[in-house]
C-alpha positions as CSV (number, residue, x, y, z in Angstrom):
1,X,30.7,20.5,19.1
2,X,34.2,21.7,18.0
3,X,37.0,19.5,19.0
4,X,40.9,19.9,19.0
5,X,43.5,17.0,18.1
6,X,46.9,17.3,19.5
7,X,48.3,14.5,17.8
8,X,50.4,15.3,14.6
9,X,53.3,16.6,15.7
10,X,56.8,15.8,14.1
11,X,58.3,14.3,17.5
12,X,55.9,12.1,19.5
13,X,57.4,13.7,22.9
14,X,56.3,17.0,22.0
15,X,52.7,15.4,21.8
16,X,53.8,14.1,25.3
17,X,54.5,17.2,26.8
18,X,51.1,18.8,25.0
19,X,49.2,16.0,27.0
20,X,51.0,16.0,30.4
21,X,50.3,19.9,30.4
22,X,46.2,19.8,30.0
23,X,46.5,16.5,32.2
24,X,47.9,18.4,35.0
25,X,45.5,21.2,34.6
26,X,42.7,18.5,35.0
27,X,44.3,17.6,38.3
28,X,44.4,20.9,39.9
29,X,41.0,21.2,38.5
30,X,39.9,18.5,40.2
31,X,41.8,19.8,43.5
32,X,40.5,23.0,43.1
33,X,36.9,21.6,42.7
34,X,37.3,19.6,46.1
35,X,38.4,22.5,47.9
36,X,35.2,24.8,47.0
37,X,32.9,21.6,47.9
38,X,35.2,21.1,51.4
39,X,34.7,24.8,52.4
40,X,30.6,24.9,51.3
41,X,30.5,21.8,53.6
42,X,32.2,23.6,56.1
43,X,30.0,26.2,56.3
44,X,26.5,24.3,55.9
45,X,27.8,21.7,58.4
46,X,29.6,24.0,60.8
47,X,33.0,21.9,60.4
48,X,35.6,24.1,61.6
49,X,38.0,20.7,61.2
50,X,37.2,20.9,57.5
51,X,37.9,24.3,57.2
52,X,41.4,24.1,58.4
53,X,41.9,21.3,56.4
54,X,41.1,23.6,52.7
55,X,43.1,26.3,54.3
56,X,46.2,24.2,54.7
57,X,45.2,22.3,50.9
58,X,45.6,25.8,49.1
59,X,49.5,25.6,49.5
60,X,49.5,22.1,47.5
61,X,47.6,24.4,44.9
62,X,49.7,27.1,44.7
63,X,52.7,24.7,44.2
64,X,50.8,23.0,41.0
65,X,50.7,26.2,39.5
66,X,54.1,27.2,40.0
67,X,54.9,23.4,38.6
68,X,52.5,23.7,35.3
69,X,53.5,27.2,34.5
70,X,57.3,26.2,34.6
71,X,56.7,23.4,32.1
72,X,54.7,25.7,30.2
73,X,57.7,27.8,29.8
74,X,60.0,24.9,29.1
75,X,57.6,23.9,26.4
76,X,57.4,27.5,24.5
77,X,61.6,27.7,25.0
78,X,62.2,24.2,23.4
79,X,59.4,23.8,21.2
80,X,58.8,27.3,20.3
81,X,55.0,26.2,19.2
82,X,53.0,27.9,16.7
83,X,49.3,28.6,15.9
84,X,46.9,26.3,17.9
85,X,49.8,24.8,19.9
86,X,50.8,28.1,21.3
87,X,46.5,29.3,22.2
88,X,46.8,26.1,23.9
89,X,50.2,26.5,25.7
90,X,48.8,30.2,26.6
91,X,45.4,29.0,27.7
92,X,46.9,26.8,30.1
93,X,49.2,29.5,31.6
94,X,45.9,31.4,31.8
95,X,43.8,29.0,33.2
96,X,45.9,27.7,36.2
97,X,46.1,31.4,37.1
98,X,42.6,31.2,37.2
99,X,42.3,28.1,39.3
100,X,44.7,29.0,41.8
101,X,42.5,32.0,42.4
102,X,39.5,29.7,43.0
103,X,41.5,27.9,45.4
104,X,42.5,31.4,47.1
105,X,38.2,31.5,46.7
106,X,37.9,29.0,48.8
107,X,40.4,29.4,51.0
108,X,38.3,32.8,52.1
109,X,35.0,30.4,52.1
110,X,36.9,28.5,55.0
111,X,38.1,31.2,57.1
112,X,34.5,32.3,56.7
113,X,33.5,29.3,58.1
114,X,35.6,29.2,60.9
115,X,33.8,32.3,61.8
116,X,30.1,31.3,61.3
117,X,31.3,28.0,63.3
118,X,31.9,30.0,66.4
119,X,28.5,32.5,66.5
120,X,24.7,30.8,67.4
121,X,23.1,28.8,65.4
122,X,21.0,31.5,63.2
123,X,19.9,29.9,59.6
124,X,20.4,33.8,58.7
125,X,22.2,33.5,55.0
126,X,22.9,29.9,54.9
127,X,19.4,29.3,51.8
128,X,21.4,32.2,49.5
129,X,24.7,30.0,50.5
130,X,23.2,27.0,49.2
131,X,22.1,28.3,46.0
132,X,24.5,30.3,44.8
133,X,26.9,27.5,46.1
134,X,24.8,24.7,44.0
135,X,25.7,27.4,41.0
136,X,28.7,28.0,41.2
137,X,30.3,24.3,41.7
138,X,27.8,23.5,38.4
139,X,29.7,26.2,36.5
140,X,32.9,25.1,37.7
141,X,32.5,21.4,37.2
142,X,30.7,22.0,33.2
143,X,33.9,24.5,32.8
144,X,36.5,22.1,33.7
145,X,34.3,19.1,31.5
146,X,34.3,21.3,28.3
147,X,38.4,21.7,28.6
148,X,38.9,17.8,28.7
149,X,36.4,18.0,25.8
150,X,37.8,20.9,24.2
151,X,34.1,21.5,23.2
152,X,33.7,25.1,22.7
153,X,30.0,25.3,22.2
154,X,30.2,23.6,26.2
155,X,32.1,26.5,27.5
156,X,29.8,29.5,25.2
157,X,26.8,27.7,27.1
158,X,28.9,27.8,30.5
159,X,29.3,31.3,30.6
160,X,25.5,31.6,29.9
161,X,25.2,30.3,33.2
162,X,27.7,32.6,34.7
163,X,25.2,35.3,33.7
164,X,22.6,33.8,36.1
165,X,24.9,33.5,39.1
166,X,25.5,36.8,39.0
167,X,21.4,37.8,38.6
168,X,21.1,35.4,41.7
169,X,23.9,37.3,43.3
170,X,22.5,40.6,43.8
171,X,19.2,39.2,45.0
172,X,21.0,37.0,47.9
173,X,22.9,40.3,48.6
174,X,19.4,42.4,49.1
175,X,18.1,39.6,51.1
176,X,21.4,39.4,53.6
177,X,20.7,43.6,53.6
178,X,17.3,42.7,54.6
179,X,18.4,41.2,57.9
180,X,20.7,43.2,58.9
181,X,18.0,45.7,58.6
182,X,15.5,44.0,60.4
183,X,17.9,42.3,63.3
184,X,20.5,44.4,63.9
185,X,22.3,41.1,65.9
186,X,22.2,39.2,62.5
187,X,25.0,42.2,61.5
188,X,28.4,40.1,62.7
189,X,27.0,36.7,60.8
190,X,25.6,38.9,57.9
191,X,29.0,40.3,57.2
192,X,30.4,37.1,57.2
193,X,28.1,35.9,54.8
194,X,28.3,38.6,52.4
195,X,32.1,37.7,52.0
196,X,31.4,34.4,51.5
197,X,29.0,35.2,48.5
198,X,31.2,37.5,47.3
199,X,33.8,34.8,47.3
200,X,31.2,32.3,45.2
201,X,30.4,35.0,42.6
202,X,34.0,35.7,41.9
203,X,34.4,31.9,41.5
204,X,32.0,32.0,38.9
205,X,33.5,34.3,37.3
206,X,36.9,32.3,37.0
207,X,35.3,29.6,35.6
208,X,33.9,31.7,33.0
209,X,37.5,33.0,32.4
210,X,38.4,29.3,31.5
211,X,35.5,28.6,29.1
212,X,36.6,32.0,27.6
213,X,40.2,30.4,27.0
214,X,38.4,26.9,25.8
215,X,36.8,29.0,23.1
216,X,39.9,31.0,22.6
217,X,42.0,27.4,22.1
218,X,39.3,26.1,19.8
219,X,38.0,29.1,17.6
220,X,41.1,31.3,17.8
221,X,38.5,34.0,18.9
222,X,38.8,36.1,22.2
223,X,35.9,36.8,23.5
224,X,36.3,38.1,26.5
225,X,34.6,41.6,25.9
226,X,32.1,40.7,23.0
C-alpha cells in the first residue's frame, strides 16, 4: 500500500489549506455517492418524489465544485506548490470535475425514473439495473475509500473492476435488445432503460478516472492510456 504525508510544510496553514481541499472533495464524494443511491432507489422503487429530490440536489453539487476549484486556484497563486503538492492540487481539480459529472450521471438516472414511474409495471430491464447499479456504487464507493487512503494499489485494483462493469454492460444492453425484439410494447420502457445503463457505465468510468488521479498523486505515473 503506498501512502502520501502532507504534513511538512514550512507554514502549518499551507498544510491547512492541503487538508480542507481533499476534505471537501470527500464531502462532495459523499454527496455525489447519495445522489447515485437516491436515483437507483428511485427507479427500483418507482419514487418519482425521490427523483425530484436528486434532480434539485445536483445544483448543491455543482456549487461545490465551483467552491473547491476556486480554492484550488487560490492555493497554486499563493503557494505556488511544487512536485507532489501540485499532482495533488491538480488531481483534485481533476477529480471534482469528475464528480460533478457523476452527479450530472445521476441526475439523468432520475429523470429516467420519473419516466419508468409513469408507464405499467413491466419488470422489463429493472435485473440488468440492479446489477450493474450494485457495480457501479462498489466502484464508486472503493474509489472514493482509496483517495482518503491515498492507497494507490486500492485505486489499480478499482479500475480492475471498472473493466467488468463494462463486460456486464454490453450483455445487459443485448438483453434490453432482446425485448424490444420480442415485445415490441417493451420499446418506450426499453429506451428508457438503455439511457439509464448508459448513465451507470459512464459512472464507472468516472470513478475509474479518480483512481487514475490517486495513482497519479501517489506514483507520479499517468496511466490513463497504459
Amino acid at each position: 500500500m503506498a501512502k502520501m504525508s502532507f504534513e511538512n510544510h514550512i507554514t502549518k496553514q499551507f498544510d491547512e489549506e492541503l487538508e480542507e481541499i481533499r476534505t471537501r472533495l470527500m464531502e462532495m464524494g459523499g454527496k455525489v455517492e447519495e445522489q447515485l443511491q437516491n436515483a437507483i432507489l428511485a427507479i427500483s422503487d418507482a419514487n418519482s418524489q425521490l427523483a425530484e429530490q436528486v434532480i434539485l440536489a445536483d445544483q448543491s453539487i455543482d456549487a461545490m465544485e465551483v467552491d473547491i476549484d476556486e480554492a484550488c486556484i487560490l492555493i497554486i497563486a499563493r503557494r505556488q506548490p511544487a512536485a507532489s503538492d501540485l499532482r495533488l492540487v491538480m488531481m483534485v481539480t481533476k477529480a471534482v470535475n469528475d464528480l460533478e459529472r457523476i452527479g450530472d450521471e445521476a441526475r439523468k438516472i432520475a429523470n429516467h425514473a420519473i419516466i419508468l414511474s409513469e408507464e405499467n409495471e413491466s419488470s422489463v430491464g429493472y435485473p440488468e439495473v440492479r446489477h450493474i447499479a450494485t457495480s457501479v456504487t462498489n466502484l464508486l464507493a472503493h474509489a472514493l475509500d482509496a483517495f482518503a487512503r491515498f492507497d494507490s494499489d486500492a485505486a489499480i485494483r478499482t479500475i480492475e473492476e471498472d473493466q467488468q462493469v463494462d463486460l456486464d454492460y454490453k450483455t445487459a444492453l443485448r438483453e434490453v435488445a432482446t425485448y424490444m425484439m420480442e415485445d415490441p410494447r417493451s420499446i418506450s420502457r426499453a429506451i428508457n432503460i438503455l439511457w439509464v445503463l448508459r448513465s451507470l457505465e459512464r459512472i464507472g468510468d468516472h470513478a475509474k478516472n479518480l483512481c487514475e488521479q490517486i495513482v497519479f498523486v501517489v506514483k507520479g505515473k499517468d496511466i490513463r492510456h497504459c
